[in-house]
C-alpha positions, -999 to +999 in steps of 0.1 A: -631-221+332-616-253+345-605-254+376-578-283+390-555-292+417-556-283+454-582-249+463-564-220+486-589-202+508-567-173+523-575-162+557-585-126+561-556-110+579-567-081+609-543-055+621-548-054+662-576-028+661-593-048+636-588-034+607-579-057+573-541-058+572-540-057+535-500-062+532-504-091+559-529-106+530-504-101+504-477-118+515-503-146+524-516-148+492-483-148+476-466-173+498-495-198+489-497-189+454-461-197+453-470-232+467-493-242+439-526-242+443-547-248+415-570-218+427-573-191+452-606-190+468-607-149+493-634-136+515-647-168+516-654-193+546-620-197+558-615-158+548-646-147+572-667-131+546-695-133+572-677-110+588-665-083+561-690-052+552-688-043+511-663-015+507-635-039+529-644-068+509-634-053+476-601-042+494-597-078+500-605-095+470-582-062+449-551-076+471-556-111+466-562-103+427-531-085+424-506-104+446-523-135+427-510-119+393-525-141+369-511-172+378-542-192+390-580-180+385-591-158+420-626-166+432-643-139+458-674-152+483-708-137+481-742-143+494-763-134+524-798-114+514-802-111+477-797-074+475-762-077+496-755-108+473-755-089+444-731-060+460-704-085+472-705-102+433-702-063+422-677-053+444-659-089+433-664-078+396-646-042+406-617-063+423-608-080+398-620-115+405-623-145+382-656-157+398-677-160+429-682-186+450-723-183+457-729-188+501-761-199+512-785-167+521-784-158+557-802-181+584-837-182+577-846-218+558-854-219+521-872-242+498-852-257+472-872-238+446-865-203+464-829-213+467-827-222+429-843-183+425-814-168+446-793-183+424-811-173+396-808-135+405-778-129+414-759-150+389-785-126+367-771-096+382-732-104+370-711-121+345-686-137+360-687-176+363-703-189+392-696-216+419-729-226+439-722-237+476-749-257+490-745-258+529-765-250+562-801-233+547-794-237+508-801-275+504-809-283+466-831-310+454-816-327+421-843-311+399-832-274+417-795-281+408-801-289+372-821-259+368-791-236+384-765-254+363-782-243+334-776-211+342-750-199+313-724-187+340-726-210+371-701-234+365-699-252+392-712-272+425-701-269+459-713-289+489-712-287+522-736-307+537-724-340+535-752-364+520-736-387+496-771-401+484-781-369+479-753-356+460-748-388+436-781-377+427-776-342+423-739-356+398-762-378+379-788-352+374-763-323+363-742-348+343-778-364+325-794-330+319-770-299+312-744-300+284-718-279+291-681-283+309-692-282+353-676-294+382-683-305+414-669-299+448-664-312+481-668-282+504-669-298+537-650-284+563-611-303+565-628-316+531-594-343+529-615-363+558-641-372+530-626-369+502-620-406+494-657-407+498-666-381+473-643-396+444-660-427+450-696-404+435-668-384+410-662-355+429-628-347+424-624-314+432-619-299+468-612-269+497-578-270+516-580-248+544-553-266+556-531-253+526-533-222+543-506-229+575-492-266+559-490-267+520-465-294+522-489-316+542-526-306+520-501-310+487-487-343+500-527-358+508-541-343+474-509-361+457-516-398+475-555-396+467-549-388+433-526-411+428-551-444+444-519-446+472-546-454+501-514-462+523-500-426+523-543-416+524-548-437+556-517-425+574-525-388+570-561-394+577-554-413+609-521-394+619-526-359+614-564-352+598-586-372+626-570-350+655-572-320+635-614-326+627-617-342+666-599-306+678-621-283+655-648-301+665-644-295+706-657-254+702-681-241+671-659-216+647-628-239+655-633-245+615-616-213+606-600-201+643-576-228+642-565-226+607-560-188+613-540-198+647-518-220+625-506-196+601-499-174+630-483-198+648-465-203+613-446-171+615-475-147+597-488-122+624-526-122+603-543-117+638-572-134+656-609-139+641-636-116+644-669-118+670-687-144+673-662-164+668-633-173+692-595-175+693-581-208+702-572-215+740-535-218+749-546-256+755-559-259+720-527-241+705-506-267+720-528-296+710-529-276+669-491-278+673-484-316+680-514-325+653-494-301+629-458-320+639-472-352+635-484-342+604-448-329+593-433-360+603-454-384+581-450-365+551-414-372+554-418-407+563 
């Protein structure tokens, strides 16, 4: 499985006594599907899979699945301890999903070799194809990414942590060592911030939380560094990108509280986030709301 173009990672829609508003997600789903995403990636970091227990997950991933209906491959998130790891790919499996997208085990720190065993298990314990996310606590060493991506369904690389030496290393490596179609992503958060960057080491691939309130704009950035136009790049990186990272970056969980505000404020009622994370301030809403109307305005420049 090859994935291509811009990657949707749906928010995870709650009714007002916090329940998942499953009809919310489908008309979510479906309104970004419609946009043309290469893939749709549920319950993951944008979709507050920290925050979903098993049995609401697979509810999740079933309605993203079927309001997806074929038309690009669905990915579901999994991770945390190794037992619970394998019951999110599981209930993924159950749902319907394409993949999973592999997060980092929860919060104690691992050993490159340990996290190359996690892998090892639960990709073991399923056969769909999986995407590996290196971030926070799961850093790989070339040698441990090699071994994963020898794995005969992990398909893929994900990072997160943001060290270009390390991950030209970890490209090389894979590309040297294991024969067999893989990709590479840039999973840093607002990803379109460093994407020039990651071409530059032939990662082409990337997540688009902003897809989820502003297709137009995500659409209009994936099109201009694709296309080497580093004039339409700039613009969008200087114009509407730089104030969104500079806002997100003022209160921790502003990653996935603002994007969630800005479908809201989009005209999609998909409710606040869950505990411990926060719900933007008014002040912040208005600041996300000139960022997003500059960002409208360029794109029709």
């Amino acid at each position: 499985m090859q994935l291509d173009g811009v990657l949707f990672f749906p928010v995870t829609p709650f009714t007002p006594d916090g329940e998942v508003a499953e009809d919310v997600l489908a008309e979510h789903v479906k309104h970004g599907v419609a946009a043309g995403p290469g893939g749709v990636f549920v319950a993951c970091g944008t979709g507050e899979f920290h925050a979903l227990e098993p049995e609401e997950f697979e509810r999740t991933v079933r309605v993203a699945v079927e309001a997806t209906a074929g038309r690009v491959p669905v990915f579901a998130g999994a991770g945390g301890s190794l037992p619970m790891a394998r019951k999110f790919a599981a209930a993924a499996k159950n749902a319907g999903a394409d993949g999973i997208l592999l997060l980092p085990p929860y919060l104690v720190g691992c050993p490159a070799p340990g996290v190359a065993r996690y892998v090892t298990e639960v990709a073991a314990s399923t056969d769909l194809p999986v995407i590996v996310y290196q971030r926070n606590n799961a850093v790989f060493t070339p040698e441990a990414a090699v071994e994963v991506a020898k794995l005969p369904n992990v398909i893929g690389f994900k990072d997160g942590i943001g060290d270009l030496d390390l991950m030209q290393r970890i490209v090389l490596s894979v590309r040297e060592n294991v024969d067999k179609p893989f990709q590479f992503f840039n999973g840093l958060p607002t990803a379109e911030m460093t994407q020039p960057a990651y071409r530059g080491i032939g990662v082409e691939l990337y997540s688009s939380a902003v897809f989820c309130f502003a297709p137009e704009i995500s659409l209009a950035f994936y099109n201009a560094v694709t296309a080497g136009d580093t004039d339409k790049v700039n613009a969008l990186l200087h114009g509407f990108y730089k104030p969104l990272v500079e806002l997100r970056d003022k209160v921790p969980g502003y990653a996935v509280s603002l994007v969630k505000a800005a479908v809201v404020r989009g005209g999609l009622d998909v409710g606040g986030v869950r505990p411990p994370l926060l719900d933007p301030t008014e002040e912040h809403l208005a600041e996300l709301d000139r960022i997003i109307e500059a960002g409208r305005k360029l794109i029709a420049e």
